[in-house]
C-alpha positions in Angstrom: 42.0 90.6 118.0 38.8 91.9 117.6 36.2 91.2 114.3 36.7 93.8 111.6 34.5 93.5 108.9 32.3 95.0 105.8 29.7 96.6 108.9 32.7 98.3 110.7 34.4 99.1 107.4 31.4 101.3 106.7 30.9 102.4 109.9 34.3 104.3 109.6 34.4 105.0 106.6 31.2 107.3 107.5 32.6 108.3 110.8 35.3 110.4 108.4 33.8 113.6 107.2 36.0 113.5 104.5 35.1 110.2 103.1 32.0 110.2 104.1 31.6 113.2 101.8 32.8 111.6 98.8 30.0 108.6 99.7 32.3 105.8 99.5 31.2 102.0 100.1 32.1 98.8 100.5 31.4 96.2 98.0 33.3 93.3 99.1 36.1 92.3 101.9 38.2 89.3 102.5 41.1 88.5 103.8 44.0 90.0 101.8 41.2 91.9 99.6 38.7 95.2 100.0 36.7 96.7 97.0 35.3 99.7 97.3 32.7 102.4 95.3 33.2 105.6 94.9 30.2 107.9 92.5 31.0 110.9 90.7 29.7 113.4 92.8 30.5 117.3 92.7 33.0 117.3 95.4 34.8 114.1 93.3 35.0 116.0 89.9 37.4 118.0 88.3 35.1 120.6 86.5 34.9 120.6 83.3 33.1 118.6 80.4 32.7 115.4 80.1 32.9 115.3 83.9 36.1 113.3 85.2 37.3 112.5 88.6 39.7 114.4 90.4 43.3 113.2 90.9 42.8 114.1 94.8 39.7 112.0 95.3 41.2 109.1 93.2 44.3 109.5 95.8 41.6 109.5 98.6 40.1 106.4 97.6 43.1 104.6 96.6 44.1 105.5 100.3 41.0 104.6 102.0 41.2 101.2 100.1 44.7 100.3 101.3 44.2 101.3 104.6 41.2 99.6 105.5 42.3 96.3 103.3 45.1 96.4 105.7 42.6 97.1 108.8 40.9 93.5 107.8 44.2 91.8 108.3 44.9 93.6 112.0 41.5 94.2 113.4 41.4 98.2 112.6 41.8 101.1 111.0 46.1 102.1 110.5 48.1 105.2 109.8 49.1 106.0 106.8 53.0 106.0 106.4 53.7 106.6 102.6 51.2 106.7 99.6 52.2 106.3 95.5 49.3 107.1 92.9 50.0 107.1 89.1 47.7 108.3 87.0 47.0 106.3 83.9 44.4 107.4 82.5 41.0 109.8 82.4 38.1 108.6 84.9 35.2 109.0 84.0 32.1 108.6 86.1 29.8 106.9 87.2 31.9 105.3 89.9 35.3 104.0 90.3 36.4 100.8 92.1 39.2 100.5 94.2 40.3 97.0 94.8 43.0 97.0 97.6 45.0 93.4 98.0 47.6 93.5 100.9 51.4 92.4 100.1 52.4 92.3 102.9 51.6 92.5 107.0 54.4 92.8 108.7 54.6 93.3 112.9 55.1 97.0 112.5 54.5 97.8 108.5 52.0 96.8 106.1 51.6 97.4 102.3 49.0 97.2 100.0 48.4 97.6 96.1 44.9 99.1 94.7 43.8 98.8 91.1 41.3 101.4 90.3 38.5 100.8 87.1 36.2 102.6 85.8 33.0 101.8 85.2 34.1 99.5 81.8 36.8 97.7 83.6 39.5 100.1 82.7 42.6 100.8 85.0 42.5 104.0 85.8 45.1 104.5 88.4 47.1 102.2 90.6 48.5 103.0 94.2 50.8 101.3 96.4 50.2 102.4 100.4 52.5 101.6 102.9 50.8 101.9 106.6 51.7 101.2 110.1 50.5 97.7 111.9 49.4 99.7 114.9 45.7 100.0 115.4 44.9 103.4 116.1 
């Protein structure tokens, strides 16, 4: 299996045009855990005052976490089978972090759990991804 790690993490993350628009980063990686940063930028908010985050970049995030905290574990990026976000709270900016822990990697299915905080530690959202083991 091939090394997958925080320089290929951002490599894809910036090969998507859709992430990369949303300037997401890695902040750390392990083994069973990815976190991720994500600013409040004008195609992340919502409108309106104060400025929030939009529920469909949290989902984006919260996806892109699971994915690639899975993608640690098997050596590359993974489709996305199934995806629950719940929304617990307002986020406001500056950033959000998305820390992604795997549950489980299976031969053929994987699942992962992301906590997403706002910039004062508070849970914003939570998401549970399920993806598929192959690489591709």
């Amino acid at each position: 299996m091939k090394s997958y790690g925080i320089p290929e993490i951002q490599e894809a993350l910036a090969a998507s045009p859709a992430i990369a628009a949303h300037e997401i980063t890695v902040q750390q990686a392990s083994d069973d855990e990815l976190t991720l940063l994500m600013p409040l930028t004008k195609i992340a908010e919502r409108g309106g005052e104060p400025a929030m985050f939009h529920g469909g970049s949290i989902s984006l995030l919260i996806d892109t976490a699971g994915d690639f905290a899975v993608a640690l574990a098997v050596g590359g990026g993974v489709p996305t089978i199934n995806l629950r976000v719940d929304y617990l709270r307002p986020a406001p900016g500056p950033e959000l972090k998305a820390i992604a822990r795997t549950r489980r990697v299976g031969r053929s299915i994987a699942v992962a759990d992301v906590d997403v905080l706002d910039t004062e530690g508070r849970r914003c959202a939570v998401g549970r991804g399920t993806y598929s083991t192959s690489v591709g």
